[in-house]
C-alpha positions as CSV (number, residue, x, y, z in Angstrom):
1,X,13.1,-36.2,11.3
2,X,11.4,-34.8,14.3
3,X,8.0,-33.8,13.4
4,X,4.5,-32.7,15.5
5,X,1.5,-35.1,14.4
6,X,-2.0,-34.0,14.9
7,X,-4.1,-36.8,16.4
8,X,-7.4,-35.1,16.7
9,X,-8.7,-32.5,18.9
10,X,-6.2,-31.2,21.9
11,X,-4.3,-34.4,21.0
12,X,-0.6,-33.4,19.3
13,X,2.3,-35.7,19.3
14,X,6.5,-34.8,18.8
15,X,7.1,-38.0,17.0
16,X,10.0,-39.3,14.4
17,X,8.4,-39.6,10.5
18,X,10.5,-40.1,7.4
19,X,12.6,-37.1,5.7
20,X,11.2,-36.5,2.4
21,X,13.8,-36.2,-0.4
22,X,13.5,-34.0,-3.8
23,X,11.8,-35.5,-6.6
24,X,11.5,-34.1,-10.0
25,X,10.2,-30.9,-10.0
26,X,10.3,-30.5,-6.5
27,X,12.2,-28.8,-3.2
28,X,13.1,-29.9,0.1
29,X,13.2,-27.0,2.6
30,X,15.4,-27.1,5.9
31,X,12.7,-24.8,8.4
32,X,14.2,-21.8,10.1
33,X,10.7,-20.8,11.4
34,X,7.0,-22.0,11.0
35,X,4.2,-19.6,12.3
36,X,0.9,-20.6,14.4
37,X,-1.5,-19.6,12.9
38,X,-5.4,-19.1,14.1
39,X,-6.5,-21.6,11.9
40,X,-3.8,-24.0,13.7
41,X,-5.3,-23.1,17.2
42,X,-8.7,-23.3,15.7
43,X,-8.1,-26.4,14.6
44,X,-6.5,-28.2,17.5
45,X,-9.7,-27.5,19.7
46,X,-12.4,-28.3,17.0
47,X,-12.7,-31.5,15.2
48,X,-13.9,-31.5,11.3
49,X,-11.1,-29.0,10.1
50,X,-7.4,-30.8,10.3
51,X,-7.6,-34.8,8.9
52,X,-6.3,-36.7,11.7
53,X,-2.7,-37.9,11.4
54,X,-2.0,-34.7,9.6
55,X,1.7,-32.6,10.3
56,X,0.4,-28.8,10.3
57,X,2.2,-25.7,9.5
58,X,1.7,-23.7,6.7
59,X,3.5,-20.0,7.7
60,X,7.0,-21.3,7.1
61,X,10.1,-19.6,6.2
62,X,13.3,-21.4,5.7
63,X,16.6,-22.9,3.4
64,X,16.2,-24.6,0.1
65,X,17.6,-27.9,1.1
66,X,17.8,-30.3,-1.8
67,X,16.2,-29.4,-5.4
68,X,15.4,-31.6,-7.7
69,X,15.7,-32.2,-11.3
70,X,13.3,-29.9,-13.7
71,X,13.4,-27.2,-10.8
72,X,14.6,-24.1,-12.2
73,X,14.9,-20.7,-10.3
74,X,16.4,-22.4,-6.8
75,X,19.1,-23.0,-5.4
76,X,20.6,-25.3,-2.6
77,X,20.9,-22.2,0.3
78,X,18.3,-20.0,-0.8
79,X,16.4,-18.1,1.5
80,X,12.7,-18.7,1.0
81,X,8.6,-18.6,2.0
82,X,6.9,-21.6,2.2
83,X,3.1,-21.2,1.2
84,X,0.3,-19.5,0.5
85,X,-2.8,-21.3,-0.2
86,X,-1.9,-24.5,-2.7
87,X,-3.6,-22.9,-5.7
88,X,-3.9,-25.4,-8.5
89,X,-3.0,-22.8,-11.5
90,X,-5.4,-24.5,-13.9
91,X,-9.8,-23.9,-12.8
92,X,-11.5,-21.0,-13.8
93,X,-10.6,-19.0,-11.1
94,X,-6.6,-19.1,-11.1
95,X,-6.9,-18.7,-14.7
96,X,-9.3,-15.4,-14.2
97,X,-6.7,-13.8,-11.3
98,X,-8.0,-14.9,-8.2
99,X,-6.2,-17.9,-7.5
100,X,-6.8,-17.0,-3.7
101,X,-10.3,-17.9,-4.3
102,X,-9.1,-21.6,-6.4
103,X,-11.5,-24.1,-4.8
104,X,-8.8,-26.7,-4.9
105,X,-6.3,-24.0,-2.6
106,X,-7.4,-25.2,0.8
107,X,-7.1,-29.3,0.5
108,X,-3.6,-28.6,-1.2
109,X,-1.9,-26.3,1.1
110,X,1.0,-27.6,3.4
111,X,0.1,-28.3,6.3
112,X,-3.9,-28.3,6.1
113,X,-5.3,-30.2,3.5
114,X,-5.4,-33.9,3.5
115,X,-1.9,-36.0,2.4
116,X,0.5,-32.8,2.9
117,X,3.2,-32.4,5.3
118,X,3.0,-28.8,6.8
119,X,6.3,-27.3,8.5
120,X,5.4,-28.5,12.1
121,X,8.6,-30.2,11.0
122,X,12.3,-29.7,10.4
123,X,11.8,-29.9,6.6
124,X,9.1,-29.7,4.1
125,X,8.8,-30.5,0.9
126,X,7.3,-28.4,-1.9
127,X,5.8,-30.1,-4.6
128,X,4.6,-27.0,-6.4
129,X,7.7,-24.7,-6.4
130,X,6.6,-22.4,-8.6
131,X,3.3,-21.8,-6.9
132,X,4.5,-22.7,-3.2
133,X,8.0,-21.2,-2.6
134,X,9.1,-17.6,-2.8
135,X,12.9,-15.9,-2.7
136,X,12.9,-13.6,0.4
137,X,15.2,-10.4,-0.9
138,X,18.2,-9.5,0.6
139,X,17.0,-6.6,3.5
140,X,13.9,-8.7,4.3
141,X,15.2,-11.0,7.3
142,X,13.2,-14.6,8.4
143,X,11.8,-12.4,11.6
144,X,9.7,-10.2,8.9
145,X,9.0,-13.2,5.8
146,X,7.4,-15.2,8.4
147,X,4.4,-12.5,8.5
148,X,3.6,-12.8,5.0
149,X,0.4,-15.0,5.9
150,X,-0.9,-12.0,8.5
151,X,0.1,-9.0,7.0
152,X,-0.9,-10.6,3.4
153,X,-4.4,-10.7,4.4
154,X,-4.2,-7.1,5.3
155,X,-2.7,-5.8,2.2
156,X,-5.0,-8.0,0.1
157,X,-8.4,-6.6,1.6
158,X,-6.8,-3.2,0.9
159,X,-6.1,-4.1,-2.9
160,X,-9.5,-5.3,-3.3
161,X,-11.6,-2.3,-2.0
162,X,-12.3,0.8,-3.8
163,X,-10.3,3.1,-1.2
164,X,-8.9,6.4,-3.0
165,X,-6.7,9.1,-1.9
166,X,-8.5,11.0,0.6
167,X,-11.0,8.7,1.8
168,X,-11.9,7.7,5.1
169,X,-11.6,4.6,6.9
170,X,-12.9,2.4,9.8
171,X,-10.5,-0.6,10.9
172,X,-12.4,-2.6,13.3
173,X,-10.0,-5.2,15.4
174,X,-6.6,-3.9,15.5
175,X,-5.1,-7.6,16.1
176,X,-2.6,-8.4,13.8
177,X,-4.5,-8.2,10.6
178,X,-6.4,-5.0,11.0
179,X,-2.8,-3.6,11.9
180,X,-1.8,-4.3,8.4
181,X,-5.3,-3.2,7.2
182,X,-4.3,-0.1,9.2
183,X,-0.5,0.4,7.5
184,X,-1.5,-0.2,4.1
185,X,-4.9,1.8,4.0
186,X,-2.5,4.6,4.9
187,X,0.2,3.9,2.0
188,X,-2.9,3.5,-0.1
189,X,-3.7,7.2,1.1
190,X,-6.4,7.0,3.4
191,X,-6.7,10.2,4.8
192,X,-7.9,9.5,8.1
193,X,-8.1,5.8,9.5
194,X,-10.5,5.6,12.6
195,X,-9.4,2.2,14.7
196,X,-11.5,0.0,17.2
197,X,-10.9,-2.5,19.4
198,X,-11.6,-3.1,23.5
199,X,-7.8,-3.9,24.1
200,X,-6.1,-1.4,25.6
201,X,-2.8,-3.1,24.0
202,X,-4.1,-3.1,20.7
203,X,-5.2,0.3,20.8
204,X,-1.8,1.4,21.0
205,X,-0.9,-0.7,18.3
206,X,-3.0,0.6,16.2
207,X,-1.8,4.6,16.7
208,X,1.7,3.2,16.4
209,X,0.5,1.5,13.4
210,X,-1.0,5.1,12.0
211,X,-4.5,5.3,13.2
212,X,-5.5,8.7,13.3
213,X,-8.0,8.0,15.8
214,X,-8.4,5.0,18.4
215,X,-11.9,4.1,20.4
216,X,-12.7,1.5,22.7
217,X,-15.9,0.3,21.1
218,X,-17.7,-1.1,24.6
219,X,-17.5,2.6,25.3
220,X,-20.7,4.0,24.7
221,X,-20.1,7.0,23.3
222,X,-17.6,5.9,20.8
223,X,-20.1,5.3,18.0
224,X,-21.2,9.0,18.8
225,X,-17.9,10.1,18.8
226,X,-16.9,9.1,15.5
227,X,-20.1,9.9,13.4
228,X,-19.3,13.1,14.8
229,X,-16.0,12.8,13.5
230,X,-17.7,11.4,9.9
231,X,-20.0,14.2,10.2
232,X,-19.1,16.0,6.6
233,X,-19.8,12.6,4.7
234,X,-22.3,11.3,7.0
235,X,-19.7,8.0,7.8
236,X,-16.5,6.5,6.4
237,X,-15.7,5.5,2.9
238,X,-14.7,2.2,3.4
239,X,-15.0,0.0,6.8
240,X,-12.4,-2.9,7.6
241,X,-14.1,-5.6,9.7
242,X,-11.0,-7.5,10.5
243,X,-12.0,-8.8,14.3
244,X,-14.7,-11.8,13.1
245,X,-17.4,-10.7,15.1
246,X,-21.1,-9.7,14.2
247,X,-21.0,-7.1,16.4
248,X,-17.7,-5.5,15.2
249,X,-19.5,-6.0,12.0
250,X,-22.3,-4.2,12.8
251,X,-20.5,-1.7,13.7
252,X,-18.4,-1.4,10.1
253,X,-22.4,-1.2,9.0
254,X,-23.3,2.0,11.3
255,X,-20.1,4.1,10.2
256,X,-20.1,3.2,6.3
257,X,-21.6,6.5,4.6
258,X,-24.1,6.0,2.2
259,X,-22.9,4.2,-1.2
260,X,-19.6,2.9,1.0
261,X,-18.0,0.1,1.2
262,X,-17.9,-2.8,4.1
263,X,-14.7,-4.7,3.2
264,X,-15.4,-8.5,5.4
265,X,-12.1,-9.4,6.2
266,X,-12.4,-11.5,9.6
267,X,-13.6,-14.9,9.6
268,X,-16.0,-16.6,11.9
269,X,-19.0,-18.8,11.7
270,X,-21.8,-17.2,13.9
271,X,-24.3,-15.3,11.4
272,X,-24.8,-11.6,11.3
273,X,-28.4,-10.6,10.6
274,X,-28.5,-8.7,7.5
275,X,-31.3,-6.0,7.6
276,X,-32.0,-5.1,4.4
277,X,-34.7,-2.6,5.2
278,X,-32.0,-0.5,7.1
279,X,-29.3,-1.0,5.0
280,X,-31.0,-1.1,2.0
281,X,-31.6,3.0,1.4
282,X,-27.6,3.4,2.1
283,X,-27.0,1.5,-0.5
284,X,-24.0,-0.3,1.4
285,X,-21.3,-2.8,-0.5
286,X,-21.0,-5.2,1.1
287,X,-17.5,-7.6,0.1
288,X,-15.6,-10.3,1.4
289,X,-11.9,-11.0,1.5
290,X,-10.0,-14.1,1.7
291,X,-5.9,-14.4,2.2
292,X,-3.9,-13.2,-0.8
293,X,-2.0,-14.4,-3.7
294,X,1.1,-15.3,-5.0
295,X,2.3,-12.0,-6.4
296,X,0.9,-9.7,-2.9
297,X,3.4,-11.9,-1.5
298,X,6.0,-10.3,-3.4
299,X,4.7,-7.2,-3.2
300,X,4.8,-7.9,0.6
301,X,8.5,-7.7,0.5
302,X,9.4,-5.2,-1.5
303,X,7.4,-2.9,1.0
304,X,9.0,-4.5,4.0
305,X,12.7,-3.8,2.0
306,X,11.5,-0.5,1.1
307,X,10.7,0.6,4.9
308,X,7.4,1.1,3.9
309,X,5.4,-1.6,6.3
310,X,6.6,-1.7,9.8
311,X,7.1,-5.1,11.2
312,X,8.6,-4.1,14.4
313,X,4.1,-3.6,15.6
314,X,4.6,-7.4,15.5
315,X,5.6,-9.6,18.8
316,X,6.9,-12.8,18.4
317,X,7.4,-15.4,20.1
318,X,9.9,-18.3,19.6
319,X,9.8,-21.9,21.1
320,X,11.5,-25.3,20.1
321,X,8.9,-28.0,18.5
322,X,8.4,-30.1,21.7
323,X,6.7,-26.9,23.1
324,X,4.0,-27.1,20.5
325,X,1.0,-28.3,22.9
326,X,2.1,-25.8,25.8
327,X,2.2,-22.7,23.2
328,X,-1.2,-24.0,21.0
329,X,-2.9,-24.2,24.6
330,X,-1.6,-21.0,25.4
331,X,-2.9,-19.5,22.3
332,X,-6.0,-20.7,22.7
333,X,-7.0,-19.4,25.7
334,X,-5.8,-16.3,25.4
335,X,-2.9,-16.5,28.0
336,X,-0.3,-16.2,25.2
337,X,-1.0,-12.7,23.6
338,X,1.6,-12.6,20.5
339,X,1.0,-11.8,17.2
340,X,3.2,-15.2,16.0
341,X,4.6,-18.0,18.2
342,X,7.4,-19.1,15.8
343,X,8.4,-22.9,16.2
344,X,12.1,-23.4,15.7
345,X,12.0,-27.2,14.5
346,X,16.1,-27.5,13.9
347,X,16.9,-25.8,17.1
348,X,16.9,-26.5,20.8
């Protein structure tokens, strides 16, 4: 089967490996689509993150190919989602209910950790049904399931703040996960959600989306603007940073009122100095949040059945497998501005 092959840094190859076959207690999946992610494009320009020789892909939605014996719950033709995270369902922290946070999740997810085949691929197997493959319902098509990874993060970093009906709230990024901040902060019942980001683009989004207000946070009378705004509580209840950026960080630190909450949802590796004599007397909460689990998944879908997420905010993109370099290069720098390329491995 045609599969892309990660060779190290900016070095990606279409190449022929073997078609895995269904074991016991496991599923081969036929892929319809498998999503870039960031991490992908992070990880074909940096060395240290993908083991060479590795087949990426881990946002895949497709048909349950072959099932083996001991499998129960699949069928041969089923329409499912390929991921999240590899959890391992038996340390401390699966067992507790945070199996997003099992320290044995990254190194066993398709597609990134070491000795897995990710959906880069026409199939991929899955050797952890039960914690790898979800059913996608019937009024959920593969265009919407294949934003499960995005809009999962988004609806997790919701669920794990203290937001209550009639709060305020400060999205900063409005790229494709603080969009989904934005939609379900609002089914949450945020009562005003007060968006940021310098793309004029984005800032559209984000009203689509159901920001109340938008700013342009290089403008600089936007902080102004919305303390002014925040004026009866002296900030928001609960700030979103969802760009991965100190300074749109900082800013999630300005506009929390006093005993708030800073929900970190972006990722990125340059420090952000943490004054403690100013944020100290506020009293500030500061929390991280990392992907999603198993059951948001489902939860995922039933609000995209239920017309209550709009999927329509996100453009995709679709391009066969032998486009992989051109579209990861695009990606990266910046020239392709989608929320997902989709790679179509069994077509054109």
């Amino acid at each position: 089967m045609k599969a892309m092959v990660y060779h190290g840094p900016g070095n990606v190859e279409l190449t022929d490996i073997p078609k895995p076959t269904a074991g016991y207690g496991q599923v081969l999946v036929e892929v319809k689509y498998c999503g870039i992610c960031g991490t992908d494009v992070h990880a074909y320009k940096s060395s240290g993150i993908f083991d060479w020789e590795l087949v990426p892909g881990h946002e895949a939605v497709g048909f349950v190919a072959e099932v083996g014996e001991g499998v129960a719950g699949f069928s041969v033709g089923d329409r499912v989602a390929v991921g999240p995270p590899g959890d391992c369902g038996d340390c401390y922290a699966c067992n507790t209910g945070h199996p997003n946070t099992c320290p044995n999740a990254f190194p066993n997810t398709l597609g990134i950790g070491p000795n897995t085949q990710g959906a880069f691929a026409q199939f991929v197997l899955s050797k952890n049904p039960k914690n790898e493959l979800f059913k996608i319902p019937e009024g959920v098509s593969f265009e919407q399931a294949v934003l499960f990874d995005v809009m999962g993060v988004g609806l997790h970093a919701v669920r794990r703040s203290e937001l209550k009906v009639g709060d305020d709230v400060v999205v900063s990024g409005c790229g494709s996960i603080g969009l989904s901040v934005i939609q379900t902060a609002k089914l949450a019942g945020a009562c005003r959600v007060i968006a940021f980001d310098p793309v004029p683009q984005r800032r559209e989004l984000a009203a689509q989306a159901g920001a109340d207000f938008v700013f342009d946070p290089t403008d600089g009378t936007s902080i102004d603007e919305v303390k002014a705004l925040l004026n009866h509580t002296g900030g928001a209840h609960v700030c979103f940073e969802t760009a991965g950026m100190p300074a749109s960080t900082a800013t999630c630190a300005d506009l929390c009122m006093a005993n708030g909450q800073v929900i970190i949802v972006g990722s990125d590796n340059r420090p952000y100095p943490l004054v403690s004599a100013a944020l100290g007397p506020r009293q500030l909460d500061f929390k991280l949040s990392f992907t999603y689990t198993k059951e948001e998944i489902l939860t995922l879908f039933r609000l995209i059945c239920a017309g209550r997420l709009d999927t329509s905010l996100y453009t995709l993109k679709t391009a066969p497998l032998l486009d992989v370099k051109a579209q990861l290069e695009g990606l990266a720098s910046g020239e392709i501005q989608v929320a997902r390329v989709l790679l179509t491995p069994n077509e054109g």
